[in-house]
Structures are given as C-alpha cells and as structure tokens.
mmCIF file of the C-alpha atoms, coordinates in Angstrom:
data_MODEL
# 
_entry.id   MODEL 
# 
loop_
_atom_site.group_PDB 
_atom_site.id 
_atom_site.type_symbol 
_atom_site.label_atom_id 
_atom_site.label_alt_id 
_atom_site.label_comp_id 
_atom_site.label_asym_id 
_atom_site.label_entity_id 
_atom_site.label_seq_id 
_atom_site.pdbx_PDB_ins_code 
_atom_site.Cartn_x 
_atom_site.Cartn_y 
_atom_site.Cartn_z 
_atom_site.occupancy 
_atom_site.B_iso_or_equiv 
_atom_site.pdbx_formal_charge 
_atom_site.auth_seq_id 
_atom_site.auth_comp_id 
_atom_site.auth_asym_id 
_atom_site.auth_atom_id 
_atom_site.pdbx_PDB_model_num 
ATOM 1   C CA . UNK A 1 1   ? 33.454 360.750 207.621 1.00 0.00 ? 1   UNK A CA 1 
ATOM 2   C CA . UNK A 1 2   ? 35.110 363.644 209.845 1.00 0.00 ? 2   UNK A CA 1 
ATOM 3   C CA . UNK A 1 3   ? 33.584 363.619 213.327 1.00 0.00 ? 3   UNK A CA 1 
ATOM 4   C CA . UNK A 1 4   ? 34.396 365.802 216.347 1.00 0.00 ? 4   UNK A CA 1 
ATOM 5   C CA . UNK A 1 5   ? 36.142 364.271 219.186 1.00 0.00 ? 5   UNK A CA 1 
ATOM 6   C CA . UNK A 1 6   ? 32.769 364.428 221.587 1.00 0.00 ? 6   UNK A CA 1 
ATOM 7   C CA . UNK A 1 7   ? 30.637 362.128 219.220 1.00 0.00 ? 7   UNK A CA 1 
ATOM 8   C CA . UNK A 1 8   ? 32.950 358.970 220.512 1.00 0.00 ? 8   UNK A CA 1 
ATOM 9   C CA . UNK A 1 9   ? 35.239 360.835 222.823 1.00 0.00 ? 9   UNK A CA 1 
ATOM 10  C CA . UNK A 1 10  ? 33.698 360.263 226.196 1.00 0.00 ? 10  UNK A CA 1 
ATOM 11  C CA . UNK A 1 11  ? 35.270 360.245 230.001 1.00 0.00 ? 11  UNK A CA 1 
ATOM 12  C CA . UNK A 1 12  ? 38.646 358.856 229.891 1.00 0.00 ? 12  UNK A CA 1 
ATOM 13  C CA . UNK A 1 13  ? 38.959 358.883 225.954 1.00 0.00 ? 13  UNK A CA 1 
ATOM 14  C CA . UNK A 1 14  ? 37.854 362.411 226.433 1.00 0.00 ? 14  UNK A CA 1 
ATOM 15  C CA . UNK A 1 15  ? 40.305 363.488 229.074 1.00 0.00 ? 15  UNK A CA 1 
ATOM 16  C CA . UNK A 1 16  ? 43.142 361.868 226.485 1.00 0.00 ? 16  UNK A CA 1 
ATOM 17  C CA . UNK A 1 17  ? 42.201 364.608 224.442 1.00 0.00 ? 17  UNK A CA 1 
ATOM 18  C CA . UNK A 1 18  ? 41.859 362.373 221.016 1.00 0.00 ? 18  UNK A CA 1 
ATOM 19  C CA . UNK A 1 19  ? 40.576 363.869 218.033 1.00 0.00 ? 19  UNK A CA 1 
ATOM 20  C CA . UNK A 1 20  ? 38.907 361.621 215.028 1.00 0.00 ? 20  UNK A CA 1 
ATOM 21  C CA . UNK A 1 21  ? 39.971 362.905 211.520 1.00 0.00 ? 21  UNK A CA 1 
ATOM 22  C CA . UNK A 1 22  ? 38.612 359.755 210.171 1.00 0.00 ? 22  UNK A CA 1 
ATOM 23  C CA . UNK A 1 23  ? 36.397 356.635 210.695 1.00 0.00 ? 23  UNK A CA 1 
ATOM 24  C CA . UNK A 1 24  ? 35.080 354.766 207.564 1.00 0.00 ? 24  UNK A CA 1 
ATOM 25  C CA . UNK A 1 25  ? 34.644 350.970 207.031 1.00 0.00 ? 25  UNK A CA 1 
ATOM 26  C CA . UNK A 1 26  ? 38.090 350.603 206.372 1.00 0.00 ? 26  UNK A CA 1 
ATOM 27  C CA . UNK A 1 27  ? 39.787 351.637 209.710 1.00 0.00 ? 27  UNK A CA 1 
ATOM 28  C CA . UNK A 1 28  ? 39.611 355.124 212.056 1.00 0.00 ? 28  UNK A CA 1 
ATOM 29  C CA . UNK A 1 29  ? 42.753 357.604 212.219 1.00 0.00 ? 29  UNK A CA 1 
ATOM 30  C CA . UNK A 1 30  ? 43.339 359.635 215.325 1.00 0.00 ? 30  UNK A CA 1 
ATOM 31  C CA . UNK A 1 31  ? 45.531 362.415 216.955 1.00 0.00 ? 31  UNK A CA 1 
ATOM 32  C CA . UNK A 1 32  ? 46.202 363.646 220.336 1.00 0.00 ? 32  UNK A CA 1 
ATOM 33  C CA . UNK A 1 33  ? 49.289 365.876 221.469 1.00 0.00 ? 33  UNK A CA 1 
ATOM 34  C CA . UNK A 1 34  ? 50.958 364.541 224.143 1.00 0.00 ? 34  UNK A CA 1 
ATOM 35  C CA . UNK A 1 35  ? 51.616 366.861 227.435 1.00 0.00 ? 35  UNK A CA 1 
ATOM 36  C CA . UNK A 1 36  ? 53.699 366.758 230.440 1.00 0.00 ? 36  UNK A CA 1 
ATOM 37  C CA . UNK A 1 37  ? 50.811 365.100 232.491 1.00 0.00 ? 37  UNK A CA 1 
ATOM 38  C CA . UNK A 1 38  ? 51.144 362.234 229.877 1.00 0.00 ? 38  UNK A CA 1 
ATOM 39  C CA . UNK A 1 39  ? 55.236 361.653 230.751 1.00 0.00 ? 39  UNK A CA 1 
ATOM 40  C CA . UNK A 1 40  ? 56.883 358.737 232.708 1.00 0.00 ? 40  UNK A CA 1 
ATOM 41  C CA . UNK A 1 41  ? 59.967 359.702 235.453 1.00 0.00 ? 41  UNK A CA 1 
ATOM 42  C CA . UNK A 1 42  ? 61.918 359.312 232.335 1.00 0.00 ? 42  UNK A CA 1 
ATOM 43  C CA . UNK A 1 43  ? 60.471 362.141 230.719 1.00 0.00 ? 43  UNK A CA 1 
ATOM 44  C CA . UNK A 1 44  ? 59.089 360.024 227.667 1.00 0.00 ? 44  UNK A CA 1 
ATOM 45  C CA . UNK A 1 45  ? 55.718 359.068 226.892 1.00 0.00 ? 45  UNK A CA 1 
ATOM 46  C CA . UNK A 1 46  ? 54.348 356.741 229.612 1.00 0.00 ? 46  UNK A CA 1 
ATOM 47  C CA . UNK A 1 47  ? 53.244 353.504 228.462 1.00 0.00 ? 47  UNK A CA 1 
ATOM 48  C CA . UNK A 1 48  ? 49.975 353.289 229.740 1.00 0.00 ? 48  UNK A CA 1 
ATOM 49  C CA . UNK A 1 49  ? 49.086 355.878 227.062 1.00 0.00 ? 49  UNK A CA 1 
ATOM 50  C CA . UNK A 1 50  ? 50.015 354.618 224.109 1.00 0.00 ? 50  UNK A CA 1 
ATOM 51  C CA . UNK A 1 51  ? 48.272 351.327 225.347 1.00 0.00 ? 51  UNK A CA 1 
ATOM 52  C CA . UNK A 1 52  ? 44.740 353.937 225.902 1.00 0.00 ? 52  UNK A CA 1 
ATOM 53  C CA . UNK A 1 53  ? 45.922 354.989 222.658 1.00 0.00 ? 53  UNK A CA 1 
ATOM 54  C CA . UNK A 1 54  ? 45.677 351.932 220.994 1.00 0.00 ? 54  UNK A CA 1 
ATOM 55  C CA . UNK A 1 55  ? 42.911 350.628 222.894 1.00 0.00 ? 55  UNK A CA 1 
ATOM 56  C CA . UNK A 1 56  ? 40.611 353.618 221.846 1.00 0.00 ? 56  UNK A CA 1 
ATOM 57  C CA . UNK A 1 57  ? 41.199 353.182 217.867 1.00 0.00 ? 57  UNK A CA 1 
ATOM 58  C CA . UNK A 1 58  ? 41.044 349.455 217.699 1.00 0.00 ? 58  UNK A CA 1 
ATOM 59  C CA . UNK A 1 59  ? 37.734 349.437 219.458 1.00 0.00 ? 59  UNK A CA 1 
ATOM 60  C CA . UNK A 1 60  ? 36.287 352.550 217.468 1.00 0.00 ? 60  UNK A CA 1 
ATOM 61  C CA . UNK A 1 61  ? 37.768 351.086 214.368 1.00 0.00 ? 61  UNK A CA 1 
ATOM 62  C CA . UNK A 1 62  ? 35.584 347.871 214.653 1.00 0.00 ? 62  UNK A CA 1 
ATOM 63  C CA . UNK A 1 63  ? 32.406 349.817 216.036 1.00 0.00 ? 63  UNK A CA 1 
ATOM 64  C CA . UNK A 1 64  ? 31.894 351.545 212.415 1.00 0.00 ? 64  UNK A CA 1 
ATOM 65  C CA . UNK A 1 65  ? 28.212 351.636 211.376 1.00 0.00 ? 65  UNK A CA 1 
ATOM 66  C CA . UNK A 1 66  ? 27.144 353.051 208.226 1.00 0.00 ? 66  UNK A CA 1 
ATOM 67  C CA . UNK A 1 67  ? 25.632 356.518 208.175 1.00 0.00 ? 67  UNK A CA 1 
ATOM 68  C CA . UNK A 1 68  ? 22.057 356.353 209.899 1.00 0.00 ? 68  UNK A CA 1 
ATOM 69  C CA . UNK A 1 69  ? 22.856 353.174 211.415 1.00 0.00 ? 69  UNK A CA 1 
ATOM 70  C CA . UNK A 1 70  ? 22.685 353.333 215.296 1.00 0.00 ? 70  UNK A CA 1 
ATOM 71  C CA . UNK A 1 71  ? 26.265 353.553 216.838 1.00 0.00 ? 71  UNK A CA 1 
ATOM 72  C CA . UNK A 1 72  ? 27.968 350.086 217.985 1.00 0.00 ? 72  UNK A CA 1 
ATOM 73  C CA . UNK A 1 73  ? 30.045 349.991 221.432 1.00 0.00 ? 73  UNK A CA 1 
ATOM 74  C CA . UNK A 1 74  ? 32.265 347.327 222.373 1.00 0.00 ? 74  UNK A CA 1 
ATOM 75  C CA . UNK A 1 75  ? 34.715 346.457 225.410 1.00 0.00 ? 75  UNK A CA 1 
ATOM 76  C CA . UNK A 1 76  ? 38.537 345.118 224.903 1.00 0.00 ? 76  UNK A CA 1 
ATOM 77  C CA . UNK A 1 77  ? 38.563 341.162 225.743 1.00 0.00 ? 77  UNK A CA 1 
ATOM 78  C CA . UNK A 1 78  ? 42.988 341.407 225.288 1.00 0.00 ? 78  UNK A CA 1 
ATOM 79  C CA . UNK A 1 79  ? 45.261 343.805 223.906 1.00 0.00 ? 79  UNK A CA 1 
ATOM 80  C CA . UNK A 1 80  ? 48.675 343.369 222.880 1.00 0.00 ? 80  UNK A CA 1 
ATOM 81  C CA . UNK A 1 81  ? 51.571 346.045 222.320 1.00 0.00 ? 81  UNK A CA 1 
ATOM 82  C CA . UNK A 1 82  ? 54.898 346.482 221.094 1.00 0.00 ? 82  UNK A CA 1 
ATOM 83  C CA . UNK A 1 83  ? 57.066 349.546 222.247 1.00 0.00 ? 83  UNK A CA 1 
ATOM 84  C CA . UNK A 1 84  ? 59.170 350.835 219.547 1.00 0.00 ? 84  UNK A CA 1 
ATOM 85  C CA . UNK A 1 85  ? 60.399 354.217 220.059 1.00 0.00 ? 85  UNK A CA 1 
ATOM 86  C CA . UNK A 1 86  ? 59.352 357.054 222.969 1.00 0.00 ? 86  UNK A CA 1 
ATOM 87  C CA . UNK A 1 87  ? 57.793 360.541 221.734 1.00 0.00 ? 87  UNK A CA 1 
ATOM 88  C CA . UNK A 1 88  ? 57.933 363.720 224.549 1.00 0.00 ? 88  UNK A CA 1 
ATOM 89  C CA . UNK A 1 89  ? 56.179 366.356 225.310 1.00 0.00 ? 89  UNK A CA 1 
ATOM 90  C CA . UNK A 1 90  ? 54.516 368.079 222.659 1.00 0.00 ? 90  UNK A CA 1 
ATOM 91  C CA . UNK A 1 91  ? 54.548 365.522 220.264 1.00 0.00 ? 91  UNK A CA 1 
ATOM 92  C CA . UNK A 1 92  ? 51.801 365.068 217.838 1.00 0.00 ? 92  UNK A CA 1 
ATOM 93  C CA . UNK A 1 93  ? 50.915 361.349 217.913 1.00 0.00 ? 93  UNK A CA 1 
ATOM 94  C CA . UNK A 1 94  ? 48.564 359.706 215.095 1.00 0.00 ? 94  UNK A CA 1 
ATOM 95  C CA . UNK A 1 95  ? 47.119 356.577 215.299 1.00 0.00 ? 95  UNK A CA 1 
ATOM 96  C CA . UNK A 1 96  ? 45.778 354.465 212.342 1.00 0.00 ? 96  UNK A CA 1 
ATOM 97  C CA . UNK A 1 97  ? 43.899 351.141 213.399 1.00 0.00 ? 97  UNK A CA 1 
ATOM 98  C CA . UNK A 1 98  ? 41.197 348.750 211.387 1.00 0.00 ? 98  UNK A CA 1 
ATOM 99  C CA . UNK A 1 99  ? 39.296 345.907 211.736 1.00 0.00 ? 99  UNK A CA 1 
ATOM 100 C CA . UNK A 1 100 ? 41.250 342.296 210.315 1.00 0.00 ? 100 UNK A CA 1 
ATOM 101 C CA . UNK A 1 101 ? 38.926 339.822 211.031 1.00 0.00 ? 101 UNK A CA 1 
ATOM 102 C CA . UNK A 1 102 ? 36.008 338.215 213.403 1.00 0.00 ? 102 UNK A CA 1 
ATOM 103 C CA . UNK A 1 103 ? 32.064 338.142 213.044 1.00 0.00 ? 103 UNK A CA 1 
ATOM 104 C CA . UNK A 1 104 ? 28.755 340.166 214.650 1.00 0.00 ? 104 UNK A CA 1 
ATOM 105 C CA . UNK A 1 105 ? 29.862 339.884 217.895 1.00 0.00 ? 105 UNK A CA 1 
ATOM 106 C CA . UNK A 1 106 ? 33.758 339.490 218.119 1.00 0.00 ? 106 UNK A CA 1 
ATOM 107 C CA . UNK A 1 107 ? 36.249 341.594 216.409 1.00 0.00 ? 107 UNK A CA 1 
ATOM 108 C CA . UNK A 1 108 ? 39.920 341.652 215.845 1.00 0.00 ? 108 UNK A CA 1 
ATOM 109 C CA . UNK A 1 109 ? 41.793 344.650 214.917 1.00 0.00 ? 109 UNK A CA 1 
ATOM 110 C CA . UNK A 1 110 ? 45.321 346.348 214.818 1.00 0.00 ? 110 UNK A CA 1 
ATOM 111 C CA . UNK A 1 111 ? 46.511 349.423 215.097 1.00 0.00 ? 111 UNK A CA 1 
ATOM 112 C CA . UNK A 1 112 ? 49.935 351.798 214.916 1.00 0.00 ? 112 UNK A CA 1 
ATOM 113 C CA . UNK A 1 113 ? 50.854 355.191 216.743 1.00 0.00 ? 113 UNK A CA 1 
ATOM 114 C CA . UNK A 1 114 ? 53.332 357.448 214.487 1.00 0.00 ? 114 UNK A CA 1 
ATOM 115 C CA . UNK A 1 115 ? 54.915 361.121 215.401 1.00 0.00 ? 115 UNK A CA 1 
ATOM 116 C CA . UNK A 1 116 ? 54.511 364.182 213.082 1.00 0.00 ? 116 UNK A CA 1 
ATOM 117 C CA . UNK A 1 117 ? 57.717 362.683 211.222 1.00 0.00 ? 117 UNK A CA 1 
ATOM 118 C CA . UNK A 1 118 ? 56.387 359.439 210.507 1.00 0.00 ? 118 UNK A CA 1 
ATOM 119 C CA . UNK A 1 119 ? 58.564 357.219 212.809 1.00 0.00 ? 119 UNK A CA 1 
ATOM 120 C CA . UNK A 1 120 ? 56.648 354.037 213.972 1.00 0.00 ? 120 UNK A CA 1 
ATOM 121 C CA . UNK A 1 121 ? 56.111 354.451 217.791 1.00 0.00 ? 121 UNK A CA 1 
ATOM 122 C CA . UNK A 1 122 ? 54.214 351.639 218.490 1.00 0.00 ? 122 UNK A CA 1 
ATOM 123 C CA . UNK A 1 123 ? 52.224 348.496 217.379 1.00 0.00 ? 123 UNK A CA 1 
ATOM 124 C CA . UNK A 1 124 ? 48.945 346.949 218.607 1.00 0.00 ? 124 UNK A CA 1 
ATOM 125 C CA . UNK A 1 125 ? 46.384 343.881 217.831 1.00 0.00 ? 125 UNK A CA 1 
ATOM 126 C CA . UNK A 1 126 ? 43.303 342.761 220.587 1.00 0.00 ? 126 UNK A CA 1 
ATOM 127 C CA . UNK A 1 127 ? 40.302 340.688 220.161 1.00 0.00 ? 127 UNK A CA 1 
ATOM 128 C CA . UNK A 1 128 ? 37.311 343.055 221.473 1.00 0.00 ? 128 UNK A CA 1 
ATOM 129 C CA . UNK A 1 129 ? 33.631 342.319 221.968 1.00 0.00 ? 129 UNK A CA 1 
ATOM 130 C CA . UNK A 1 130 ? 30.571 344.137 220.832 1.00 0.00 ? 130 UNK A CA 1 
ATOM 131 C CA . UNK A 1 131 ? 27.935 345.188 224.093 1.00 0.00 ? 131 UNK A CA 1 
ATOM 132 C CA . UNK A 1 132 ? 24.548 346.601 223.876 1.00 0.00 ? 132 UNK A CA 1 
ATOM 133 C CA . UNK A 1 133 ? 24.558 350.358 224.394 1.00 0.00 ? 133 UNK A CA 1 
ATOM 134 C CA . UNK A 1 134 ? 21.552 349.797 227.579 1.00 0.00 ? 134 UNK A CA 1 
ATOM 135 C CA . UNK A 1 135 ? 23.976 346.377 228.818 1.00 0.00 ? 135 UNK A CA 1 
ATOM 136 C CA . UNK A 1 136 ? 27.299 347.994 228.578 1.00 0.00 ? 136 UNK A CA 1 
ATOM 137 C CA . UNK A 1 137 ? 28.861 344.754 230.794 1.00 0.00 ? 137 UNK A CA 1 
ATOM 138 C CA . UNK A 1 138 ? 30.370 341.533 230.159 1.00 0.00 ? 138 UNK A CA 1 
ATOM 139 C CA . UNK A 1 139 ? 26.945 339.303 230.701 1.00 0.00 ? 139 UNK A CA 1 
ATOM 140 C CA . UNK A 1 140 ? 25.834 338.314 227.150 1.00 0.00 ? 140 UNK A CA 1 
# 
C-alpha cells in the first residue's frame, strides 16, 4: 500500500521530509534526502537523524492496520542504534524496518538505513508501545 508522506508524516516526521513507498504487514520502507540543515560540524549526517530515522519506521512499521481498520499510534519505550558508515548532503537515504515480535500492546521491531548504492548506514531495534489516538501519553 503506497501512501503519501502526510497520511503518517506529521510535525517533526514531517519537517524530516520522509516519504512512505511502502507499509504492509510485513514491514514499512521509507526515503528522505538528506540536506545541509541535516549535517554535523563534520559535514556528515548528524546522528540524531538517523536515530529520527529509525525511530519513525520502527514505530510505523508496528502500527500497520489492515485496510479500513482505524490507524494505530504508538510511542518509543527504548531505541537502540549502531553507526556504520556517514552519508552527506544530498544523499538519498532508505530505510526498511518491521515488526519481530511482542503482543496487542507492546511491539518490537528493527530497522536499517541504506544510501542510493546500497551500503548499510545504520542499524536499529526498540521495544515501542501502542497509545490510544484521544490518550496519546504514557498513562495506560
């Protein structure tokens, strides 16, 4: 199922700029080109946004609902990441992430950023938890 970025894209996933080419029951891929306001001192990627990158397709990954099914939400509990390489400006980053375990109302998933030449970038995993869309907190 093809969606446009503003049916889950909202405020800060929004600003990212993250497009959905895909979101099924089997996992969500994403893309987003990264610009110069994206950039550490170093001139490389900043951390912080492949973490938001990450973040944002491991939690929309386990929030799939079937067609006609109202849409799920959730908030990260923990995320973990591994660094591998550094992309620049102008890159075309694509994240893959799915769903590998957990029940109704926690998930686990895991995810991987790659650039246009298929180099591994980075690595993620977090256990997340689903919220009602009128209670978006943490109180059950």
């Amino acid at each position: 199922m093809s969606l446009s970025p503003i049916q889950v894209s909202q405020g800060f996933n929004l600003m990212l700029g993250v497009q959905l080419l895909d979101w099924t029951a089997q996992g969500v891929t994403g893309q987003m080109r990264l610009r110069a306001d994206m950039l550490n001192s170093a001139g490389i990627a900043h951390g912080g946004v492949y973490c938001s990158l990450l973040d944002f397709a491991c939690g929309v990954a386990g929030c799939h609902a079937p067609e006609g099914e109202p849409r799920k939400f959730c908030v990260t509990l923990s995320l973990n990441t591994n660094f591998i390489a550094s992309a620049v400006e102008g890159d075309l980053l694509t994240v893959r992430a799915r769903r590998v375990g957990g029940g109704s109302r926690l998930f686990f998933a895991e995810a991987e950023i790659h650039n246009e030449d298929g180099a591994l970038l980075a690595k993620g995993s977090g256990a997340f938890r689903h919220i009602s869309p009128r209670n978006q907190d943490m109180r059950g």
